[in-house]
FILUM-864421 format. One record per residue (C-alpha): residue in one letter; x, y, z; residue number from 1; chain. Coordinates in steps of 0.25 Angstrom, whole numbers, plus 5000, padded with zeros to 4 digits. Example, Ala and Ser with C-alpha at 12.3 -4.5 7.8 and 13.67 -1.06 7.14 Angstrom:
BEGIN
  res    px    py    pz    n  chain
    A  5049  4982  5031    1      A
    S  5055  4996  5029    2      A
END
This chain:
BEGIN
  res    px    py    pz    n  chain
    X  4990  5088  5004    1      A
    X  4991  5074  4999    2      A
    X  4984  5062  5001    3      A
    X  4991  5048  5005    4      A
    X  4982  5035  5004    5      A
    X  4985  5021  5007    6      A
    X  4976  5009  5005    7      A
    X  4980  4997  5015    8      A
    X  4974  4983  5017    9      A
    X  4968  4988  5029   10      A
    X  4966  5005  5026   11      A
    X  4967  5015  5019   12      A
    X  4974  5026  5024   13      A
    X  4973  5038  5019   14      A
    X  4980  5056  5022   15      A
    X  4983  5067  5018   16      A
    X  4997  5074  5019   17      A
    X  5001  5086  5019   18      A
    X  5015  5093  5020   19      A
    X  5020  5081  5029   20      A
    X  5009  5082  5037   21      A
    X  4996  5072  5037   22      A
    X  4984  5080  5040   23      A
    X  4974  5068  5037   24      A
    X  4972  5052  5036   25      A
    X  4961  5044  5034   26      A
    X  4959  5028  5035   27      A
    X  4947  5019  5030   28      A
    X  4949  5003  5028   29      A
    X  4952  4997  5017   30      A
    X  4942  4991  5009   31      A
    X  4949  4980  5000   32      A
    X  4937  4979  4990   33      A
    X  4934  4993  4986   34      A
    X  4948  4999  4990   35      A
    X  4945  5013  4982   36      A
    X  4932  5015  4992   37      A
    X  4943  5013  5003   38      A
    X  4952  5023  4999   39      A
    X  4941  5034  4996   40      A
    X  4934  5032  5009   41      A
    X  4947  5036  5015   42      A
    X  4951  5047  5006   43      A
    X  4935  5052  5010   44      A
    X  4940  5053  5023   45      A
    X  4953  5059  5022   46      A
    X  4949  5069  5013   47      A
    X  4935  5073  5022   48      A
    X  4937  5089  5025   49      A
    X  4950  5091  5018   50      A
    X  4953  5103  5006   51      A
    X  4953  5093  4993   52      A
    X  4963  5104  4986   53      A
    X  4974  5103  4994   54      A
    X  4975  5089  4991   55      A
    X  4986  5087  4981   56      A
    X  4989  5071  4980   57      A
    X  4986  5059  4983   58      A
    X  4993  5047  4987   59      A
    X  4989  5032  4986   60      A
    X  4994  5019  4990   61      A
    X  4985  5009  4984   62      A
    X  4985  4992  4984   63      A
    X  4976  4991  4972   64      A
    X  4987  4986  4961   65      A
    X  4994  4979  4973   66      A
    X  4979  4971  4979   67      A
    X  4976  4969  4965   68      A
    X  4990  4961  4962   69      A
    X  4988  4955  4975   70      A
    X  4976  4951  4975   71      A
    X  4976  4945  4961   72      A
    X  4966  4956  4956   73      A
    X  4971  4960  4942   74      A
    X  4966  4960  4929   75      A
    X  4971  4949  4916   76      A
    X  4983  4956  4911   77      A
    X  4988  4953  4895   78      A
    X  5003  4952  4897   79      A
    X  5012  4954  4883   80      A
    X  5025  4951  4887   81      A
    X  5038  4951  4877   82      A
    X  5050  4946  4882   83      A
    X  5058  4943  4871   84      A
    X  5069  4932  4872   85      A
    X  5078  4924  4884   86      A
    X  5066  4927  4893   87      A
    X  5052  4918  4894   88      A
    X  5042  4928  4897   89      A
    X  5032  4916  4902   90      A
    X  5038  4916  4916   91      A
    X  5032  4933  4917   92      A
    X  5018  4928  4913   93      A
    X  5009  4935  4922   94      A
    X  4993  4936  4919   95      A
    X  4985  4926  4911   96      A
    X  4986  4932  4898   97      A
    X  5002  4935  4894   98      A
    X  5007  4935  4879   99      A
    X  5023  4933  4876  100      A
    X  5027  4943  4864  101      A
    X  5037  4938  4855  102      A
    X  5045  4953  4852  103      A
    X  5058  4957  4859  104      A
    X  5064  4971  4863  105      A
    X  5079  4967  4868  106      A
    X  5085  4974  4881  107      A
    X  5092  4986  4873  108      A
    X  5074  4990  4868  109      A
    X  5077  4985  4852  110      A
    X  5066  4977  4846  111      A
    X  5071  4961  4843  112      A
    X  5059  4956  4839  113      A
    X  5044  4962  4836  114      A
    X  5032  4959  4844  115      A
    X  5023  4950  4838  116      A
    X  5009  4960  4837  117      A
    X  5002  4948  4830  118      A
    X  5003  4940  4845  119      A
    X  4999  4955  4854  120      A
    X  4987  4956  4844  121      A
    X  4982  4940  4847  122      A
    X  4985  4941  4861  123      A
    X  4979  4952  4865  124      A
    X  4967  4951  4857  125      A
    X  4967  4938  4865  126      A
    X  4968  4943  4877  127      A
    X  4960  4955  4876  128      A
    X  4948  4946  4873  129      A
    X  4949  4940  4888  130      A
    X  4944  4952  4892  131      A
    X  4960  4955  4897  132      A
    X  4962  4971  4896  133      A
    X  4975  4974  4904  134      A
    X  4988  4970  4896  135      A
    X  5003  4973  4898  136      A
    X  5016  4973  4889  137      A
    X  5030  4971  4893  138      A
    X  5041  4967  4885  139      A
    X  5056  4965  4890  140      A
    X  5063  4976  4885  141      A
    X  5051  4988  4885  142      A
    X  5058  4995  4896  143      A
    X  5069  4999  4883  144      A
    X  5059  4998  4871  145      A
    X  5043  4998  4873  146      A
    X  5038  4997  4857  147      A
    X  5034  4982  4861  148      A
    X  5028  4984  4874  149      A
    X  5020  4998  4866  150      A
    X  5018  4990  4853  151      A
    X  5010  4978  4863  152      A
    X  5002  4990  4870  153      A
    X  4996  4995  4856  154      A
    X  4991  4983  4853  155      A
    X  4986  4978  4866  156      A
    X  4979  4993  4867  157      A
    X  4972  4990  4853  158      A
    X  4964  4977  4861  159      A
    X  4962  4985  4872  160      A
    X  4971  4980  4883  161      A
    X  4970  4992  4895  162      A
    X  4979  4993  4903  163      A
    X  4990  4989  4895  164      A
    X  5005  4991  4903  165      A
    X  5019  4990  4896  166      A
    X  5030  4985  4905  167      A
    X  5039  4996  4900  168      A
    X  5031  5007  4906  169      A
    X  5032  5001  4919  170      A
    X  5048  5001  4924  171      A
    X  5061  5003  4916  172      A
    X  5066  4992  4924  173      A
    X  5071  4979  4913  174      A
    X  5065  4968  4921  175      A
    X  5055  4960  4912  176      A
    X  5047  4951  4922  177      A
    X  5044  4962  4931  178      A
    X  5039  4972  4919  179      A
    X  5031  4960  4915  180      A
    X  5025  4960  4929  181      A
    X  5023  4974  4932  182      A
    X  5015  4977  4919  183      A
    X  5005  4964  4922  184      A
    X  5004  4969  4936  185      A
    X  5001  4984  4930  186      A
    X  4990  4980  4920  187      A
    X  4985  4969  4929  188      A
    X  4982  4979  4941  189      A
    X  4979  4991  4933  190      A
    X  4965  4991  4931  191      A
    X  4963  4990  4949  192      A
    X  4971  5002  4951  193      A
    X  4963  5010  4940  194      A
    X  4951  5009  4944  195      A
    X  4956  5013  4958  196      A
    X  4964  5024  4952  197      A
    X  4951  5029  4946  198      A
    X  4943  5028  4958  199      A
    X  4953  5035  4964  200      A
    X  4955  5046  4955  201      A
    X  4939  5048  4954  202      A
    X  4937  5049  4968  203      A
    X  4947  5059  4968  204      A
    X  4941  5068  4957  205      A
    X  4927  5065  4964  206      A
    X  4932  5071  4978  207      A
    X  4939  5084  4968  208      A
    X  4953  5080  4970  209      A
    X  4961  5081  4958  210      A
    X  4976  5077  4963  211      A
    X  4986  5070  4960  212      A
    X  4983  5054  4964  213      A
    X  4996  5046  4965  214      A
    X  4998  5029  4969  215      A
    X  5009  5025  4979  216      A
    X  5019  5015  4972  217      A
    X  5027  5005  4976  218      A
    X  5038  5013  4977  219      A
    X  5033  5022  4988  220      A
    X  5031  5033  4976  221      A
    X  5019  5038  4969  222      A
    X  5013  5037  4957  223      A
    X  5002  5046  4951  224      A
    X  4987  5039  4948  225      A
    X  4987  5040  4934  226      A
    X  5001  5033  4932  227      A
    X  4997  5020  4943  228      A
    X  4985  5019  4933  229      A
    X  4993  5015  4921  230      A
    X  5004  5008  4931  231      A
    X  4996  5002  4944  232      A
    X  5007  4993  4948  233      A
    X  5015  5004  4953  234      A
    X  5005  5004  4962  235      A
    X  5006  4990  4969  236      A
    X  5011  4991  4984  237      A
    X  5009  5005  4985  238      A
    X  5005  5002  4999  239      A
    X  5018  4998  5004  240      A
    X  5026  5008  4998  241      A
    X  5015  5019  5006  242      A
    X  5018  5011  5017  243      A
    X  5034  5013  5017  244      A
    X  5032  5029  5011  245      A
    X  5024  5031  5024  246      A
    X  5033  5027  5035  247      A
    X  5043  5037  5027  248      A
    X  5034  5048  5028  249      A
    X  5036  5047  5043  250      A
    X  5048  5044  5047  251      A
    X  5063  5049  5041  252      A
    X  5069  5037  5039  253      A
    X  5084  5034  5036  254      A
    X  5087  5021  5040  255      A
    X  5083  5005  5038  256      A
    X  5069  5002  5042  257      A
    X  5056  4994  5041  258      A
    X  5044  5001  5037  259      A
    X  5030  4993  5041  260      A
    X  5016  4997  5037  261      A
    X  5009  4987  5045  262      A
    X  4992  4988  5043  263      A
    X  4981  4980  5044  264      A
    X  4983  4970  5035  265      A
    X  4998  4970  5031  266      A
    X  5012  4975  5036  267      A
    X  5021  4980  5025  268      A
    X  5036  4981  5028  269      A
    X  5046  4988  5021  270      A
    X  5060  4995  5024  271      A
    X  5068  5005  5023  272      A
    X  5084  5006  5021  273      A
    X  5089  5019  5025  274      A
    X  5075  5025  5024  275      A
    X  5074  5021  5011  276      A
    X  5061  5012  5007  277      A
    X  5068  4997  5002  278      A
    X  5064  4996  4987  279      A
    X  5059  4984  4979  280      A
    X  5071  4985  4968  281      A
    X  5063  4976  4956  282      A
    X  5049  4978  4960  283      A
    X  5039  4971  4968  284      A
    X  5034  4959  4967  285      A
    X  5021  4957  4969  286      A
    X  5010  4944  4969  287      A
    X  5023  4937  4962  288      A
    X  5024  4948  4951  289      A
    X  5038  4954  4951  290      A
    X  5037  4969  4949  291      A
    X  5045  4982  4945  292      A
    X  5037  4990  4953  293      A
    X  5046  4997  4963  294      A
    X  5042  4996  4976  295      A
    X  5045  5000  4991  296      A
    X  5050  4986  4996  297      A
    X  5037  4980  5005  298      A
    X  5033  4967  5009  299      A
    X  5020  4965  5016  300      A
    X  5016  4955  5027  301      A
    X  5003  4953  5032  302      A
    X  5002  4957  5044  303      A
    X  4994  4968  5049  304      A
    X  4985  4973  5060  305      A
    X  4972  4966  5056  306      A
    X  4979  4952  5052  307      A
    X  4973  4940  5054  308      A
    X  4978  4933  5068  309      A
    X  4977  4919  5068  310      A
    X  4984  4907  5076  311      A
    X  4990  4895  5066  312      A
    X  4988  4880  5070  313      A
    X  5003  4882  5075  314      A
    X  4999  4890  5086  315      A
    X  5005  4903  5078  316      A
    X  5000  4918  5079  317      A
    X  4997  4922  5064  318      A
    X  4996  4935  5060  319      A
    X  4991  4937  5046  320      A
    X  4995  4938  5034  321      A
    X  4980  4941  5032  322      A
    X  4969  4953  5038  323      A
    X  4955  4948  5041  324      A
    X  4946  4960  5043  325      A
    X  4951  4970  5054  326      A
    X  4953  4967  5071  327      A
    X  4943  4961  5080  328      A
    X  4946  4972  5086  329      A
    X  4939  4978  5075  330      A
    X  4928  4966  5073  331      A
    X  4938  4958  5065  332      A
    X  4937  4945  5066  333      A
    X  4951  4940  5066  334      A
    X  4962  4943  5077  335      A
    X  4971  4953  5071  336      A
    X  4986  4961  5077  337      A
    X  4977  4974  5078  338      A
    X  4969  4965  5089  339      A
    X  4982  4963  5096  340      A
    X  4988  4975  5096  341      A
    X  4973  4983  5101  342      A
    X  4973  4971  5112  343      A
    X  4989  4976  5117  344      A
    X  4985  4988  5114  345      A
    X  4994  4993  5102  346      A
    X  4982  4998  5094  347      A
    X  4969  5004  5098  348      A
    X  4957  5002  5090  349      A
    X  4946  4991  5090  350      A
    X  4940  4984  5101  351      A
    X  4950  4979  5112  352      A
    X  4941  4968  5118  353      A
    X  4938  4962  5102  354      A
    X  4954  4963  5101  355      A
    X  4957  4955  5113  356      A
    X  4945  4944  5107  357      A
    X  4955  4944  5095  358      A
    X  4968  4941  5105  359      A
    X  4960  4930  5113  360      A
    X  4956  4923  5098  361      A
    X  4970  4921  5095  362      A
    X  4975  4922  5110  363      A
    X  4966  4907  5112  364      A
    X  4973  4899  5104  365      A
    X  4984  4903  5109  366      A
    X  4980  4902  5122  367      A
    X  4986  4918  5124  368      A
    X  4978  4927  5130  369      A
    X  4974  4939  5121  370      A
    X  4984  4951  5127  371      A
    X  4996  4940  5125  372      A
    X  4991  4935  5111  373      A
    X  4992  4950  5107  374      A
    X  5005  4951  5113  375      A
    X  5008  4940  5104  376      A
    X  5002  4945  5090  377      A
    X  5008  4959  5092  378      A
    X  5022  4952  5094  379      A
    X  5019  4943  5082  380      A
    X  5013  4954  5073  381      A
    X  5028  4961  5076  382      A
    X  5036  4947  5073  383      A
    X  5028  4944  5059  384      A
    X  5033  4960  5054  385      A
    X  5047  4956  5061  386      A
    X  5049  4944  5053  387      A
    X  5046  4949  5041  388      A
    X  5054  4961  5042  389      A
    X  5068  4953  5045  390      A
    X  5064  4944  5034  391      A
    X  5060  4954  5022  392      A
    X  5074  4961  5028  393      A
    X  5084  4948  5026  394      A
    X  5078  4950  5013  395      A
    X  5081  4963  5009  396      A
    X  5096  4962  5016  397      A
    X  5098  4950  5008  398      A
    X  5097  4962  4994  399      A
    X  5102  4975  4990  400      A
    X  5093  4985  4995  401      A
    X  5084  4994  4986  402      A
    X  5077  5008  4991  403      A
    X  5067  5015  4985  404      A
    X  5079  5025  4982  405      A
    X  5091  5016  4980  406      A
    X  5100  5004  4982  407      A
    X  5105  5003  4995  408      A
    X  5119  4992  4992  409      A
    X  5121  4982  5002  410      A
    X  5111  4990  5011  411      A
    X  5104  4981  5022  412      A
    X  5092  4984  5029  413      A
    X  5095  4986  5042  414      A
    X  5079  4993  5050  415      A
    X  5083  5002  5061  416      A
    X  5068  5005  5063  417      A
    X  5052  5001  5060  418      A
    X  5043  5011  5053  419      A
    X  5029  5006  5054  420      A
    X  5016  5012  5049  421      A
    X  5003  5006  5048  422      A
    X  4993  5005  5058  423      A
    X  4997  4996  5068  424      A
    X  5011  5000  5066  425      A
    X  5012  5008  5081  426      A
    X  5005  4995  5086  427      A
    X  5014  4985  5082  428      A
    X  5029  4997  5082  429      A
    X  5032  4989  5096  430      A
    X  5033  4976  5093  431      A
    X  5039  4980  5080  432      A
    X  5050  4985  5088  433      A
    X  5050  4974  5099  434      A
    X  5052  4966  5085  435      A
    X  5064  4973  5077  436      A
    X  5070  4982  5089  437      A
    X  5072  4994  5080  438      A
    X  5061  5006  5083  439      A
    X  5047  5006  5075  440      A
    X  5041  5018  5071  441      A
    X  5029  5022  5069  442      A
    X  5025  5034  5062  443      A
    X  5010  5043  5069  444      A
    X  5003  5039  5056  445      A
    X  5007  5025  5056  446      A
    X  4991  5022  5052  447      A
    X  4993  5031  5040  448      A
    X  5007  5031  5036  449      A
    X  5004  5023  5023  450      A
    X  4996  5034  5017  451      A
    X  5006  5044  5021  452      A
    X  5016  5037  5014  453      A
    X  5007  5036  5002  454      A
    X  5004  5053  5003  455      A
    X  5019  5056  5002  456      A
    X  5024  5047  4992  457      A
    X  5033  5052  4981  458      A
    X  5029  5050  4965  459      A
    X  5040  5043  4961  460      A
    X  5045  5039  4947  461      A
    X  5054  5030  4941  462      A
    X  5062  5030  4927  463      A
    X  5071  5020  4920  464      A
    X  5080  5025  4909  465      A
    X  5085  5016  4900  466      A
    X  5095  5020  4889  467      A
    X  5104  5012  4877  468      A
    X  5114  5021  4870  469      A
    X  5115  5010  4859  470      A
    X  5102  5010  4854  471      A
    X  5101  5024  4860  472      A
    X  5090  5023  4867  473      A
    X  5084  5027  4881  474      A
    X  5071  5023  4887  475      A
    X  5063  5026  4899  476      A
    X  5051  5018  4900  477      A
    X  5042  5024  4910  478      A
    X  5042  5037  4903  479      A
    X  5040  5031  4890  480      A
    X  5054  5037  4886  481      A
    X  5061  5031  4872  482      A
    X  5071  5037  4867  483      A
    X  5084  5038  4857  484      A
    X  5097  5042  4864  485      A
    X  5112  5042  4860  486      A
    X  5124  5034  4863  487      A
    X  5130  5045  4873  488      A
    X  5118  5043  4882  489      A
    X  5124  5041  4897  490      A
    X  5121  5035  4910  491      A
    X  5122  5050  4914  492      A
    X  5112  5056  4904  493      A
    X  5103  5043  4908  494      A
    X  5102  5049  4923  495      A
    X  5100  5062  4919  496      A
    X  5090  5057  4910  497      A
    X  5082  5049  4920  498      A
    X  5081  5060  4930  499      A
    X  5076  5070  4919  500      A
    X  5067  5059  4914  501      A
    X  5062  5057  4931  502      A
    X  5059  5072  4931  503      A
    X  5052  5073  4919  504      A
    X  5043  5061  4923  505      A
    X  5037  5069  4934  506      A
    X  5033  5080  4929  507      A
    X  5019  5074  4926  508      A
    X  5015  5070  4939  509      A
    X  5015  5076  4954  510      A
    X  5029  5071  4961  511      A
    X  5036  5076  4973  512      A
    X  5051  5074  4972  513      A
    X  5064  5082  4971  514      A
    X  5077  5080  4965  515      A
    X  5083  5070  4976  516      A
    X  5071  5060  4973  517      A
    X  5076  5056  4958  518      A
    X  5087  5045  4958  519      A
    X  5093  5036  4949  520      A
    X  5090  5022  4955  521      A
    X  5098  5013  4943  522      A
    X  5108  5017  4934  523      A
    X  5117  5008  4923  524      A
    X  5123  5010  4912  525      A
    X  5130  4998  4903  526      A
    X  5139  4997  4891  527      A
    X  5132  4988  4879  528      A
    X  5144  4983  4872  529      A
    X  5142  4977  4856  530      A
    X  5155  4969  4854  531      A
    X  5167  4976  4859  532      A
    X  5161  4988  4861  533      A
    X  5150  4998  4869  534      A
    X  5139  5000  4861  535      A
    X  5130  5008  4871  536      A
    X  5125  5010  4885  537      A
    X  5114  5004  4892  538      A
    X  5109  5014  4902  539      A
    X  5097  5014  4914  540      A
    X  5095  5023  4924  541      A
    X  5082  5022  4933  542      A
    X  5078  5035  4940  543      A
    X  5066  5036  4950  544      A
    X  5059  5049  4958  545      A
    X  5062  5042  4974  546      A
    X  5050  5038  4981  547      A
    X  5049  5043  4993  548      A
    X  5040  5057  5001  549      A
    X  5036  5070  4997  550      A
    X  5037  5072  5012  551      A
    X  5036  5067  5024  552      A
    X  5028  5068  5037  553      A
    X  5030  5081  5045  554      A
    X  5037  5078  5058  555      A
    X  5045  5066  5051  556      A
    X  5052  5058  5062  557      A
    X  5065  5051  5061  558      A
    X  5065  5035  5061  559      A
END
């Protein structure tokens, strides 16, 4: 059996799946301010009566790095940044406390010019003095030489800086400014996801269940406990990507489609292009911070079941962007969609008579009687997710168009249907369709589709090789790997390689994946010419596990 939790704005959701099959959920609101007690109190219920031995994972979607980023929640990072010539690492500055290094490793990993250790030592013992702990190093090139970036950490360690994260141990990808962010974000998150890390962990080991614990990434993949506690960031918008792995594990898809998670409190959209989540090829960005996380591509809008409804002084229905507590058909205080959808009846819960006081608030200024004004706020609630949609689509048509797998050239997203999940997705599924004429599906556990996602995620893993046959060497940073190779070394040998070197990388951790799920993503190879003549190759190969399910759900449908 495995566990699958999701942790909304609204609920946490929680199930247990088992050979395609759910055989139990669980739901508790979310309590914003103590988000681990939320969590638990769920997890008490879903695993009330139920044999503790045959549980064998856990799966979580959590907004802890991603609230704490949006929210402005983070702790003082120390940045040491070294960019080396022809760039002006000022315009990256992000923290309060950021020192410029005066050393440079050039693009091919060989050392120009040392470090000054004379300037780390005076900052840092600066710094550290201000009561600043977390820190983070990135240099330009570390991604093909990390003796500065493991130089900086050594003496920073002395002070005691903790955490302290190295741009090179975060992507093999080239791009400076994003290393430059991703590693602020890491440290400036990281001590908020521990201590719900170990929360979590000890609740576990409190209740006797010693199983593997693993954190939904962007990416729609997983990654184990132990490794999002040293890299938090990965973590950020997990929730989304459980979102899109959720309406896949329902419906066989092989065609153009919006995918919706509409809740409480938000409506995330994403896409597919021939069944195949759109990817973020660069990274997220995220509050202003461009990003290499890879991520599922998203974009939320706030619109939910319990948004605010208000009337502007144009004489305007407006719905949202922001929740104010629950219906007034559940002693809210503010008109919500849910009202208006229990009032036409679309959903059934509350009290009818405090729904219809909800319409009539709204319906007076308007001078509409309540049943028209929820006619209206249903239409409307379908023509915000309407708008959107065609707008983030002229977007995407207007670029070439990643997957989570591949490049799709000249590929233009054409949606033949809906999929939408969430809990007043069967609510709102016909004025979804009255909106975009194509069919909207709607899986039987639309309310809990998110944790099912989150259950049946992949662990996935990404590598970048990089290799230079002039200075004869090869590197693959987030395995640590440096080392010497000759000049015959070949675009060939560096596929073979990175596939070997993928394999290998799993061996330490619980994955499910079969041959067909490891691909190359990127390859090149380019000549480096000295005069009138090749000296050498520069090779990169980027190989990655597919995200993606270890199943799906029993009975799968066709969409």
């Amino acid at each position: 059996m495995i566990i699958g939790l999701d942790t909304g704005g609204t609920h946490v959701d929680a199930v247990i799946v088992e050979d395609g099959k759910i055989i139990d959920t669980a739901k508790k609101n979310t309590n914003k301010d103590n988000l681990f007690i939320s969590i638990w109190e769920t997890l008490e219920e879903l695993l009330k009566n139920k044999n503790l031995n045959s549980i064998k994972k856990v799966n979580l979607s959590t907004t802890i790095s991603t609230n704490a980023v949006i929210e402005g929640k983070n702790n003082p990072v120390a940045m040491f940044i070294e960019s080396g010539p022809g760039i002006d690492p000022s315009n990256f500055t992000c923290g309060d406390y950021t020192v410029f290094l005066n050393g440079y490793i050039d693009h091919r990993g060989r050392e120009i010019k040392p470090f000054s250790s004379e300037l780390v030592h005076k900052e840092a013992k600066k710094i550290i003095s201000k009561g600043v702990k977390a820190a983070s190093v990135v240099t330009k090139f570390s991604t093909r030489n990390l003796s500065h970036e493991l130089a900086i950490k050594n003496i920073l360690k002395d002070y005691g800086f903790s955490p302290i994260t190295m741009g090179h141990k975060l992507s093999g990808n080239l791009s400076f400014p994003r290393r430059i962010y991703t590693a602020y974000l890491n440290s400036t998150v990281y001590n908020s996801f521990n201590n719900f890390s170990i929360a979590i962990k000890n609740a576990f080991i409190n209740k006797g269940i010693n199983i593997p614990i693993h954190i939904l990434k962007a990416d729609g993949g997983t990654l184990e406990l132990e490794n999002a506690s040293i890299y938090p960031v990965q973590t950020i918008l997990s929730g989304p990507a459980a979102s899109v792995m959720g309406c896949l594990a329902f419906f066989n898809l092989n065609s153009d489609a919006i995918l919706l998670d509409i809740g409480g409190t938000t409506t995330d959209i994403s896409f597919l292009a021939d069944g195949v989540p759109l990817l973020v090829p660069n990274g997220i960005t995220i509050s202003n911070y461009p990003t290499l996380i890879r991520s599922i591509y998203n974009v939320s809008i706030g619109l939910g079941g319990d948004s605010a409804i208000k009337v502007n002084e144009k004489g305007e229905i407006v719905i949202g962007p922001k929740r104010q507590g629950p219906p007034m058909a559940l002693d809210g205080l503010t008109p919500t969609p849910s009202d208006a959808m229990i009032v036409l009846g679309k959903l059934n819960f509350g009290n009818r008579k405090k729904a219809l006081e909800a319409m009539k608030i709204i319906g007076d200024k308007l001078n509409i009687n309540p049943e028209e004004m929820a006619k209206k706020i249903y239409d409307k609630f379908g023509e915000i997710i309407k708008h959107k949609v065609f707008s983030l689509l002229k977007e995407i048509n207007s670029k070439p168009v990643y997957t989570i797998h591949e490049l799709l050239y000249s590929k233009k997203i054409k949606p033949k249907k809906i999929i939408a999940i969430g809990g007043p997705a069967k609510a709102v599924s016909h004025i979804l369709e009255e909106k975009f004429r194509i069919p909207c599906k709607v899986p039987k556990n639309y309310d809990i589709a998110n944790a099912v996602g989150a259950a049946l995620a992949k662990r996935t893993f990404e590598i970048n090789l990089m290799a230079d046959t002039e200075c004869k060497k090869l590197s693959v940073p987030e395995m640590g790997i440096y080392k010497n190779i000759d000049n015959s070394y070949s675009l060939d040998k560096a596929k073979k390689d990175a596939i070997e070197l993928l394999i290998e990388g799993t061996k330490d951790f619980y994955v499910d994946y079969n041959p067909d799920d490891i691909e190359i993503t990127e390859e090149s190879s380019f000549n480096m010419v000295r005069g009138f003549f090749t000296s050498g190759k520069n090779i990169r190969v980027k190989a990655q596990i597919k995200p993606g399910l270890i199943q799906r759900i029993g009975g799968i449908n066709n969409a």
